[in-house]
DOSE-14962 format. One record per residue (C-alpha): residue in one letter; y, z, x. Coordinates in steps of 0.5 Angstrom, whole numbers, padded with zeros to 4 digits, always signed. Each point is the difference from the previous one (the first is absolute). Layout:
residues N
AYZX ...
END
This chain:
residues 234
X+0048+0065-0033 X-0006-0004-0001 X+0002-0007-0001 X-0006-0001-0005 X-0001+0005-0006 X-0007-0001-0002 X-0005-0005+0001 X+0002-0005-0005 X+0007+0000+0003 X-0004-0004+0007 X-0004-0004-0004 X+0005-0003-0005 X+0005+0000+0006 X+0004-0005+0003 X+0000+0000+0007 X+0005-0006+0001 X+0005+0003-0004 X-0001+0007+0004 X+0001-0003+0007 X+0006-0004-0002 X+0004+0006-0002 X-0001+0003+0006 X+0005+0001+0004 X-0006+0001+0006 X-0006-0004-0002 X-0004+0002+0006 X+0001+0008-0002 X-0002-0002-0008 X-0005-0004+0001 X-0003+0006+0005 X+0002+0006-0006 X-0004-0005-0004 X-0008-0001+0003 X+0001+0008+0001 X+0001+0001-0007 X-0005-0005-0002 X-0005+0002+0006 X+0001+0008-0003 X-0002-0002-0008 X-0006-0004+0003 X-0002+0006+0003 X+0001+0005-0006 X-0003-0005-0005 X-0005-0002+0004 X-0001+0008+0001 X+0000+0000-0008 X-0005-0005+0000 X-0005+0003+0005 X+0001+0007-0005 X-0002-0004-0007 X-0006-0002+0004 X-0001+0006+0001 X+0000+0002-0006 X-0004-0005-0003 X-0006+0002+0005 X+0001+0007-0003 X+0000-0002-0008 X-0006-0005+0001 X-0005+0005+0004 X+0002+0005-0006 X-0001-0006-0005 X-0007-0001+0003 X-0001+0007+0000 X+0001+0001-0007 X-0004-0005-0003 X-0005+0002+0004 X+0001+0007-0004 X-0001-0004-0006 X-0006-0003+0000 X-0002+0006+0003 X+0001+0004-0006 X-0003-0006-0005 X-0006+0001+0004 X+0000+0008-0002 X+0001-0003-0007 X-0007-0005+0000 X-0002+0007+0004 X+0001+0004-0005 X-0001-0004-0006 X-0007-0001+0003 X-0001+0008+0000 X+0003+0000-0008 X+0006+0003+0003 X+0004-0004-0005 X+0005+0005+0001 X+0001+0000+0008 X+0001-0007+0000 X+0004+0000-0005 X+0005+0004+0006 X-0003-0004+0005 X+0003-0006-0004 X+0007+0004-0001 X+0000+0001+0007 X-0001-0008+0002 X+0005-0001-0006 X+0006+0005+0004 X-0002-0004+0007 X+0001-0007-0003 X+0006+0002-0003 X+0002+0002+0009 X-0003-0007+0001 X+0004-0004-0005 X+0007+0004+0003 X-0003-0002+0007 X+0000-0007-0001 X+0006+0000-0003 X+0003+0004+0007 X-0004-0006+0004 X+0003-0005-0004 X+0007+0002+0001 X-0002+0001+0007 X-0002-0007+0001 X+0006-0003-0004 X+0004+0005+0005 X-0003-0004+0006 X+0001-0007-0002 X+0007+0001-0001 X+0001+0004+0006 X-0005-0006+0004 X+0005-0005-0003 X+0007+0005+0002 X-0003+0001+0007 X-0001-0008+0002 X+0006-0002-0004 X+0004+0006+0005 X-0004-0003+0006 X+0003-0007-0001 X+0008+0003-0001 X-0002+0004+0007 X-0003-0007+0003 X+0006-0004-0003 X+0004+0006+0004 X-0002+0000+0006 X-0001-0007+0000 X+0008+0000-0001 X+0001+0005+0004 X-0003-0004+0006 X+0005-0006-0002 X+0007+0004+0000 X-0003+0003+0007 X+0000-0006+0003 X+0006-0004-0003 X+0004+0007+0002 X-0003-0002+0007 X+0001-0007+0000 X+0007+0001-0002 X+0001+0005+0006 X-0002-0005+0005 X+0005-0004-0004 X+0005+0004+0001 X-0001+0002+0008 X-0002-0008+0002 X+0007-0002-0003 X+0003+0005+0004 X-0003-0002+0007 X+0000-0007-0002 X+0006-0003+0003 X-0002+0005+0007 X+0000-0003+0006 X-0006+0005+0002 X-0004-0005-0005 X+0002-0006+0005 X-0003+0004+0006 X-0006+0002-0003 X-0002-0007-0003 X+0002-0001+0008 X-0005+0005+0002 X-0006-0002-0005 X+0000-0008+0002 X+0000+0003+0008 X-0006+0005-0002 X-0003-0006-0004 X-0001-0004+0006 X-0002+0005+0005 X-0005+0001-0006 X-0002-0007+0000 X-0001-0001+0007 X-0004+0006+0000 X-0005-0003-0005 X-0001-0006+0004 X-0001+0003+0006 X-0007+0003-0004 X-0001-0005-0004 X-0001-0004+0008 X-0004+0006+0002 X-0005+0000-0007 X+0000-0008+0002 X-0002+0001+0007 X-0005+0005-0002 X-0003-0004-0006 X+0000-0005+0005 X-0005+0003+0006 X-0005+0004-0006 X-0001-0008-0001 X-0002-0001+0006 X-0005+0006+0000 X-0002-0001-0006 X-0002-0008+0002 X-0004+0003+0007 X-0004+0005-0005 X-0002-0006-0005 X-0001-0004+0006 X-0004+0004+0004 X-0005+0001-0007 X+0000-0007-0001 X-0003-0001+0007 X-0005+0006-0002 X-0001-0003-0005 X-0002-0006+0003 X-0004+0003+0006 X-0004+0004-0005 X-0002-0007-0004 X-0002-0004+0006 X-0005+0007+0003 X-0003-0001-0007 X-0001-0008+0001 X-0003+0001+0007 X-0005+0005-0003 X-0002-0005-0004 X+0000-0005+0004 X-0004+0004+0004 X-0004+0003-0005 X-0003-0008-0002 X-0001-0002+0007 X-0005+0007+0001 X-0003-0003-0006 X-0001-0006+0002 X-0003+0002+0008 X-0005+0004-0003 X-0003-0006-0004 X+0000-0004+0005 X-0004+0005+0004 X-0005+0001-0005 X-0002-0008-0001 
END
């Protein structure tokens, strides 16, 4: 049997009061997201089809003016040619299309007014359904949490606990030592890429410094050729 009849039922529900009747609020909460999940789905199978609907009665609106003032320009037509009659029955048939026109409007109307109450129905169900979950989700973990309650107290007093708690701080030293071994190591390593990297800067500063003194004594000689070539010309 469903727990909700109909849509206004999970809308003006109150889901607290629901769980603390339960006798299994677990399995409550569950019948109660599938039954709220299940109207989602419909109303908004619903939804999709008044949409439907509305795209059908606006071609047909469109359709209808358009026949419309097609036939009051047969009218214009015909009165131009003195076929006061004929426009007469031109004006007679636009009439019974504005009449289709005028009951369209109507049908659209209603489909509008329609899609709003559905639009709100759909957001106010969305939320009862996050409200849902949300609990859902809260009574899971209490359930857990009591579990582990439950299984703690009954090994609480064991003395396999004590063992245990012997074999950790054992494995916890024997882990410890382990890193200090490489973080020595990391240290050592860290300590001779230093080195290098010392010699491999040493090594471009001398260059460096080569390279300048080569420019100073190409300069150097530079002047003295200079100055030897107007020594000779005197």
């Amino acid at each position: 049997m469903s727990i909700f009849s109909r849509l206004s039922d999970i809308i003006n529900s109150n889901i607290s009061a629901l769980l603390d009747k339960a006798e299994n609020p677990e399995k409550m909460i569950r019948m109660v997201i599938q039954e709220m999940e299940e109207t989602l789905v419909e109303v908004r199978s619903g939804t999709a089809k008044v949409i439907a609907d509305k795209k059908t009665l606006t071609r047909r609106l469109e359709q209808l003016r358009k026949q419309a003032s097609d036939w009051e320009a047969k009218a214009e037509l015909a009165l131009s040619k003195g076929r006061e009659d004929l426009a007469k029955a031109a004006l007679l048939e636009k009439s019974s299309i504005n009449s289709s026109i005028d009951i369209t409007e109507a049908d659209l109307a209603k489909l509008d007014e329609t899609l709003d109450k559905l639009s709100v129905e759909i957001e106010q169900l969305q939320a009862k359904l996050n409200d849902a979950r949300a609990r859902q989700k809260t009574i899971v973990m209490r359930g857990k949490a009591t579990e582990s309650r439950l299984h703690v107290n009954m090994h609480l007093n064991s003395s396999s606990i004590d063992n245990a708690m012997d074999k950790f701080e054992y494995y916890e030293k024997k882990i410890d030592m382990m890193e200090g071994q490489m973080d020595s190591a990391h240290i050592e390593q860290r300590g001779l890429q230093s080195e290098f990297d010392e010699l491999e800067k040493q090594e471009s500063i001398d260059k460096e410094l080569e390279a300048l003194k080569n420019k100073l004594n190409k300069g150097s000689d530079s002047t003295e050729s200079a100055e030897n070539k107007g020594a000779d010309k005197e």
